[in-house]
C-alpha positions as CSV (number, residue, x, y, z in Angstrom):
1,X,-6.3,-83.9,-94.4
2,X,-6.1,-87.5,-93.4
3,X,-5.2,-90.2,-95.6
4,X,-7.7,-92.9,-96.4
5,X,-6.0,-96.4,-96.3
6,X,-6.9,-100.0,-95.7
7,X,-6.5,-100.7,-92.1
8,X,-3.7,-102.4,-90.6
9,X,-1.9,-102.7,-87.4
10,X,0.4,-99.9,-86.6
11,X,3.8,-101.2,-86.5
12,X,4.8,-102.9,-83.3
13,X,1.0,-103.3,-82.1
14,X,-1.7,-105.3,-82.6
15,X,-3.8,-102.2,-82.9
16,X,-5.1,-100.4,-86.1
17,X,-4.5,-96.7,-86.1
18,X,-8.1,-96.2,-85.8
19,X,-8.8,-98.7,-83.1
20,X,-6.0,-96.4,-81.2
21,X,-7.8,-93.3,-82.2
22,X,-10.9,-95.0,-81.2
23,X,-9.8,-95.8,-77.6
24,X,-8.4,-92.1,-77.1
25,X,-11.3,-90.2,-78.3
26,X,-13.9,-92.4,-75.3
27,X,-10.8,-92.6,-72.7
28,X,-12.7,-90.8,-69.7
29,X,-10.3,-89.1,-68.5
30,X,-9.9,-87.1,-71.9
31,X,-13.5,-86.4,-71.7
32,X,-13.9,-85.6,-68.0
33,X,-11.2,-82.6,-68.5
34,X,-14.1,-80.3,-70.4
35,X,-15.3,-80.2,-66.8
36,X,-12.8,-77.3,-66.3
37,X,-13.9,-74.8,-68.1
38,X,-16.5,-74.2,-65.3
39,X,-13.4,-72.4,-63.9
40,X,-13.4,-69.8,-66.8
41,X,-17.5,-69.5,-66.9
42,X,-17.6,-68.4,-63.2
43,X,-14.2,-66.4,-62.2
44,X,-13.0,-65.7,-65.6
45,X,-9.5,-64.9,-66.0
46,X,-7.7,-65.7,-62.4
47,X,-4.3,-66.5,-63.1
48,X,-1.2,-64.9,-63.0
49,X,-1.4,-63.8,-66.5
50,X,-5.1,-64.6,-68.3
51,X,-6.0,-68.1,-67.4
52,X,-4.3,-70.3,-69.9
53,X,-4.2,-73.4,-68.3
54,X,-0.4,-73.8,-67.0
55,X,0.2,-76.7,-64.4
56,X,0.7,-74.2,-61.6
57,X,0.0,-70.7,-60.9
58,X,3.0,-67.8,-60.2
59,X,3.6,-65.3,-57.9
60,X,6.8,-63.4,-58.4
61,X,8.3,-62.6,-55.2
62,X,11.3,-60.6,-53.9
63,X,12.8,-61.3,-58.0
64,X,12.1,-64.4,-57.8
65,X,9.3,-66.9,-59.1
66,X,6.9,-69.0,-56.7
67,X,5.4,-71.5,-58.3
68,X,2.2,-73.3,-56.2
69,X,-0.6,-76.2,-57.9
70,X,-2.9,-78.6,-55.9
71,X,-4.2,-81.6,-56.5
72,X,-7.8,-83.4,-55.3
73,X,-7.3,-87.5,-55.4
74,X,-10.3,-89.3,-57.2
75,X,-12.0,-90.5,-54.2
76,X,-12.7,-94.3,-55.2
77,X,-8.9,-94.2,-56.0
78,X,-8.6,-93.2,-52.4
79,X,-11.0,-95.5,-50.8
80,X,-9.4,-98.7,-52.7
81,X,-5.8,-97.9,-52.2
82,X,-5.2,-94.9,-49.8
83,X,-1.5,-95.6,-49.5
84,X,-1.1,-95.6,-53.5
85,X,-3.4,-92.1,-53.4
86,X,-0.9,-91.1,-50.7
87,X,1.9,-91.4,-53.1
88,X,0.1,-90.4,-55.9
89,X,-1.0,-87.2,-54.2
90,X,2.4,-86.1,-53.8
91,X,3.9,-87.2,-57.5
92,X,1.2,-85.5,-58.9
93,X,2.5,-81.9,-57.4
94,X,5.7,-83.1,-58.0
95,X,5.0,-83.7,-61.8
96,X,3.3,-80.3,-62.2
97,X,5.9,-78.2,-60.3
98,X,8.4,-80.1,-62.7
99,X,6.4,-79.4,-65.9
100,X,6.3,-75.6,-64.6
101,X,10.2,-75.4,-64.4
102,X,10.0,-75.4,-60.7
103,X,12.4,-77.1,-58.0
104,X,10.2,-78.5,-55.5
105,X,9.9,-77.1,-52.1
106,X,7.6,-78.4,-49.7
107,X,4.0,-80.3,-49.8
108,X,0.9,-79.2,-47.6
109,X,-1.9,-82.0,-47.5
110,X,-5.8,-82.1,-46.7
111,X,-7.1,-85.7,-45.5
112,X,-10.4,-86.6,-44.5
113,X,-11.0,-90.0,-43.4
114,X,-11.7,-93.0,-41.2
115,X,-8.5,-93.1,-39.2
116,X,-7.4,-96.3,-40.6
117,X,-7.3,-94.8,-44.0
118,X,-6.1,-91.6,-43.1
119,X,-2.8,-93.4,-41.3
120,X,-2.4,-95.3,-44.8
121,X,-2.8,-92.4,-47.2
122,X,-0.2,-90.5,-44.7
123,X,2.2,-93.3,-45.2
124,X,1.6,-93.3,-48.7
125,X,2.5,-90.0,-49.0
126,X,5.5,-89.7,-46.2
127,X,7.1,-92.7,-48.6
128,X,7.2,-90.4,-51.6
129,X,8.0,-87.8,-49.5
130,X,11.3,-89.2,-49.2
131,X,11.9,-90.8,-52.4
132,X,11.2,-87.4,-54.6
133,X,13.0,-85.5,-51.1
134,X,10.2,-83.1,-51.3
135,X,9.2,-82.5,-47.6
136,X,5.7,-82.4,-46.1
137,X,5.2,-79.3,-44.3
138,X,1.9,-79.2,-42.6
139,X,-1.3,-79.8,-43.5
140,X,-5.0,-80.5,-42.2
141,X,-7.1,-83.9,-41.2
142,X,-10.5,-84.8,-40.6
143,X,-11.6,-87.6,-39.1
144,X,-14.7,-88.8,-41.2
145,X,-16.2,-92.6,-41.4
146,X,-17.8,-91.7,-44.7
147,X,-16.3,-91.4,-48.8
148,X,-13.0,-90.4,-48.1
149,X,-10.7,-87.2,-49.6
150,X,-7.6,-86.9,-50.1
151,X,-5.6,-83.3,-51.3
152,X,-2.1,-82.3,-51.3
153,X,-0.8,-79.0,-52.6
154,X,3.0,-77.9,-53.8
155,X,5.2,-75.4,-53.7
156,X,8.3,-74.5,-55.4
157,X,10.6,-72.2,-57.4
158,X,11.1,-71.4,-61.2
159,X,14.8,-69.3,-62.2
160,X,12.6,-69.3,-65.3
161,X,9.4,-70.1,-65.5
162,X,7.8,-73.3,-68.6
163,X,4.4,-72.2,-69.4
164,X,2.3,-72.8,-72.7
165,X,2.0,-69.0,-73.4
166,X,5.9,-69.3,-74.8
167,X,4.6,-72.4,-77.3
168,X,5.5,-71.5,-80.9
169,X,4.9,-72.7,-84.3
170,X,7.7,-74.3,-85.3
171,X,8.8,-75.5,-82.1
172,X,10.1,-79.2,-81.7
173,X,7.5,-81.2,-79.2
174,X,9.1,-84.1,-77.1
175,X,8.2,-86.6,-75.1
176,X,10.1,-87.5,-72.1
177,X,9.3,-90.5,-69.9
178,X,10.6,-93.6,-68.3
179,X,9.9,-96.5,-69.3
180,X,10.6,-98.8,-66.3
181,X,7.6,-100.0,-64.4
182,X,4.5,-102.0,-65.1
183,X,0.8,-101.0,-65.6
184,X,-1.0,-101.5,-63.1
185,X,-4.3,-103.9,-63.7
186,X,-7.2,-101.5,-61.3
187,X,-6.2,-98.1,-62.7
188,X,-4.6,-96.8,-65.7
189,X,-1.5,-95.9,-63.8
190,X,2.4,-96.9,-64.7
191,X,4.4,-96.3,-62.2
192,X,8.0,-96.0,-62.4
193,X,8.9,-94.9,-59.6
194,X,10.2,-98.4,-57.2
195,X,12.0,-99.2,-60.5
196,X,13.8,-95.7,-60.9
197,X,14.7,-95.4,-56.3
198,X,16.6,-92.8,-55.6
199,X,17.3,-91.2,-58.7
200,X,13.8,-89.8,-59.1
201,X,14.9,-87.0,-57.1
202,X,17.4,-86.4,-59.4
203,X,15.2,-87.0,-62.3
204,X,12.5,-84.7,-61.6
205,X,14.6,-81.7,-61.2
206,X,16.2,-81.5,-64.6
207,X,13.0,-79.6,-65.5
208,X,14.4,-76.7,-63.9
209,X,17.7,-77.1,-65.4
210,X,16.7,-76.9,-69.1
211,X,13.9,-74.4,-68.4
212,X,17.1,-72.5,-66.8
213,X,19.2,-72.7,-70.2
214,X,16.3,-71.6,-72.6
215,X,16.8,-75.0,-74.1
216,X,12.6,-76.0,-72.9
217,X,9.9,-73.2,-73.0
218,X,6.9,-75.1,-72.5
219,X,6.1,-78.1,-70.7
220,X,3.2,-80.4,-69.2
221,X,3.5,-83.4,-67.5
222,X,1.2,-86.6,-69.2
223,X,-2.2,-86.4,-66.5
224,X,-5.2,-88.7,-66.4
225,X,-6.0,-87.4,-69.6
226,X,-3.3,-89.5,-71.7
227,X,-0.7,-88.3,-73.5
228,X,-3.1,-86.7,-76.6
229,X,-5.4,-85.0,-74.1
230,X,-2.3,-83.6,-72.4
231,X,-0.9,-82.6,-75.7
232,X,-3.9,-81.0,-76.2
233,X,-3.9,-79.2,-73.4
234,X,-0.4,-77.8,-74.1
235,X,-1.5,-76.6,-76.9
236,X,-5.3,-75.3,-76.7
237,X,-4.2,-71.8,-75.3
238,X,-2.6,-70.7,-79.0
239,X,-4.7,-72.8,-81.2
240,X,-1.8,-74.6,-82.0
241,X,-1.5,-78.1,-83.7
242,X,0.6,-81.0,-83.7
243,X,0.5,-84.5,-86.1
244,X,2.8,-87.2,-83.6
245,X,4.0,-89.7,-85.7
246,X,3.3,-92.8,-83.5
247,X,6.4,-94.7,-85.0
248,X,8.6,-92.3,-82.8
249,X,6.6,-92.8,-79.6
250,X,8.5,-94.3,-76.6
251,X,6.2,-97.1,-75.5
252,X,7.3,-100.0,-72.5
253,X,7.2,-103.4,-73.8
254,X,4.0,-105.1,-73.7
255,X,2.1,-102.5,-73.0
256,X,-0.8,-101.8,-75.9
257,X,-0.3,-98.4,-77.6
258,X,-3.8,-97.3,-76.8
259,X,-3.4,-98.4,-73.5
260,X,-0.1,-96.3,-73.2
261,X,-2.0,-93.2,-74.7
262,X,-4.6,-93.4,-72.1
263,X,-2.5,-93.8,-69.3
264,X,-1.3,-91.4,-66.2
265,X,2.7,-92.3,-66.3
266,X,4.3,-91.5,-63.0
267,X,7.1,-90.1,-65.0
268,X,6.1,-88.7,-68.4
269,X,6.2,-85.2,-70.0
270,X,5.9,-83.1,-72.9
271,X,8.3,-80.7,-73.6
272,X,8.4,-77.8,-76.0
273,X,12.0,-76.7,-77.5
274,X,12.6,-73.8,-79.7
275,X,14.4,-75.3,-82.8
276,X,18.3,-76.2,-83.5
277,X,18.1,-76.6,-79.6
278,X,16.3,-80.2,-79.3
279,X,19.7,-81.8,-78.3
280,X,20.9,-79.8,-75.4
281,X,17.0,-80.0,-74.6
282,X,17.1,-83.7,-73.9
283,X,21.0,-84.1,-73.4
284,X,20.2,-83.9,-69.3
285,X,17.4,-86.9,-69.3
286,X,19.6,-88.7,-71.9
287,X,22.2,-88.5,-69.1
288,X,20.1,-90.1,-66.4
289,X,18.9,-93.2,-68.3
290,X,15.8,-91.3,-69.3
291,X,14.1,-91.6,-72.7
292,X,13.3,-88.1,-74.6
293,X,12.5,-88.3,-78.2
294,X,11.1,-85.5,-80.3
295,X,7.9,-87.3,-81.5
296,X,6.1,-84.2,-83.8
297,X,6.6,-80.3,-84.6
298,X,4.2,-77.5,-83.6
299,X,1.8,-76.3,-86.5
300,X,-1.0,-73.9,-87.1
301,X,-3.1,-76.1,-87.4
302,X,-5.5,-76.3,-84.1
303,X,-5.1,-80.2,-85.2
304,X,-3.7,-82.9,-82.9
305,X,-3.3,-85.8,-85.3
306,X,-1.4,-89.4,-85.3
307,X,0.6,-90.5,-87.6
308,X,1.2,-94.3,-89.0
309,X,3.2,-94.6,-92.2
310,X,0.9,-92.8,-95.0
311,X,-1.9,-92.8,-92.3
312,X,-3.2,-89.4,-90.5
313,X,-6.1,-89.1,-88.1
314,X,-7.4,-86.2,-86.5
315,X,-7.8,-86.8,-82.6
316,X,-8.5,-83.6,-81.3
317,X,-10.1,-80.1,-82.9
318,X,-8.6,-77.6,-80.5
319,X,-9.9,-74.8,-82.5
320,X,-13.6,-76.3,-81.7
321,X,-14.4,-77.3,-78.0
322,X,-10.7,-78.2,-76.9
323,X,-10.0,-80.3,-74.0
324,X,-10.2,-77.5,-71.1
325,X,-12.6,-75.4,-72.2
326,X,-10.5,-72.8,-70.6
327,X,-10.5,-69.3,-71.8
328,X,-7.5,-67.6,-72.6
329,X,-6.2,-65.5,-75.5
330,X,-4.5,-66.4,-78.6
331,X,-1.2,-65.5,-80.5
332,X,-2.1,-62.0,-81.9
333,X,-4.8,-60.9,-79.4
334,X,-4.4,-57.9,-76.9
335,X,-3.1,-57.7,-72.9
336,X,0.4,-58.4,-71.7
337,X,2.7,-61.1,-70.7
338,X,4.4,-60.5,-68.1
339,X,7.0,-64.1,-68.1
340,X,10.3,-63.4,-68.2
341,X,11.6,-64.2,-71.4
């Protein structure tokens, strides 16, 4: 149940908790993820278990766990800035092989384009090529003088794959992030990655390690859809809940809290950790310079709420429409998993 109060700024910010609630419930890119459930209404269930709506899909091979994901570029993102979509086609794989427990292996791209852009978006993406050390492999490009698109698909491997089929009630939910960087003014984009250099490499593989130990079970890396949409997406496939006390949220100086919850960070995540194991969970980013805090616990409730002081508010009803749309099953129903666990 929320608490009825008189408004007043959440601490640290300008903002009223319902001005932040406000902003999160119209940000587009919340809204524009409901889109996906055309997935589910046409091929059904197509994943490597029953179409929950992990960051990448599986295929176990030879014992071992491939881990692939793709990503299409918003064309007027493309168009305005093709070496920034060039990079961003890249950390985007990056992020979602990360969030799946995957070291990454290799990057295949599609690019059609004027020439001109397509050079641009292929410098874009050779520069984060070698800051994340994920090499391109191949690809495919089409010289076109009208809108242009740009895609880029990873691959990697999992010794144990993250997925949101292993979420739990109970389970302590983290956010981990750097805050280095500055918003950019055109697109709701922090990048962090210039600030962080070479140890993004470094940084991005820790995933891996603490999916490895047991220590993470679930994980997805903060998308255009904010950090609430991307909780909720985390957590739509059980019908689980979450209240995120605001107070506890790592936020970069300066920056609005409604404009950090509406944001795509270049480095952000959410991270699931069975309890009693939250600090060997973020010991590794702690280690690195990184910021992980645990910022809310798992519920029953189908509710993703914030949290100010004596002030709830109900974001998100992932027991009604959710963010996806996906299908899937939930906790209790039939058919098998086949994750290690």
């Amino acid at each position: 149940m929320d608490v009825t109060a008189p408004p007043e700024a959440v601490p640290g910010s300008a903002e009223t908790l319902d001005d932040v609630v406000e902003a999160v419930r119209a940000h587009p890119g919340l809204r524009g993820k409901a889109s996906i459930g055309l997935v589910s209404q046409v091929l059904g269930d197509t994943d490597w278990i029953a179409g929950p709506g992990d960051d990448g899909a599986v295929v176990e091979v030879a014992g071992g766990h491939l881990v692939t994901c793709g990503e299409a570029l918003f064309p007027p993102f493309v168009a305005a800035d093709p070496f920034g979509a060039g990079i961003a086609a890249v950390v985007t794989n990056v992020n979602d092989l990360a969030a799946m427990g995957a070291v990454p292996l290799g990057i295949i791209d599609t690019v059609v384009a004027d020439e001109e852009r397509a050079r641009v978006a292929l410098k874009g993406m050779s520069y984060a090529s070698r800051l994340y050390q994920v090499p391109i492999l191949g690809g495919h490009l089409t010289a076109y003088h009208g809108q242009p698109a740009l895609s880029a698909f990873g691959f990697g491997v999992a010794p144990r794959p993250l997925s949101v089929t292993r979420v739990a009630v109970g389970q302590s939910l983290m956010m981990v992030c750097c805050l280095e960087g500055r918003m950019r003014e055109d697109f709701p984009f922090f990048p962090s990655f210039e600030a962080r250099g070479e140890h993004v490499a470094g940084d991005i593989r820790v995933f891996a390690e603490v999916a490895r130990s047991g220590a993470g079970v679930a994980a997805k890396d903060i998308s255009m859809a904010g950090l609430v949409g991307s909780v909720g997406m985390l957590l739509e496939w059980g019908g689980f809940g979450v209240t995120i006390d605001v107070a506890r949220l790592p936020r970069p100086a300066g920056v609005p809290l409604s404009a950090w919850l509406t944001c795509f960070p270049s480095f952000g995540f959410l991270l699931c950790s069975p309890p009693g194991r939250e600090e060997e969970c973020v010991h590794p980013f702690l280690a690195r310079g990184l910021v992980a805090e645990v910022v809310g616990r798992v519920d029953d409730t189908g509710e993703v709420a914030l949290r100010s002081g004596p002030l709830r508010r109900v974001v998100l009803d992932l027991r009604g429409d959710g963010v996806t749309r996906l299908g899937g099953r939930r906790p209790g129903s039939a058919g098998p998993s086949t994750l290690p666990r």
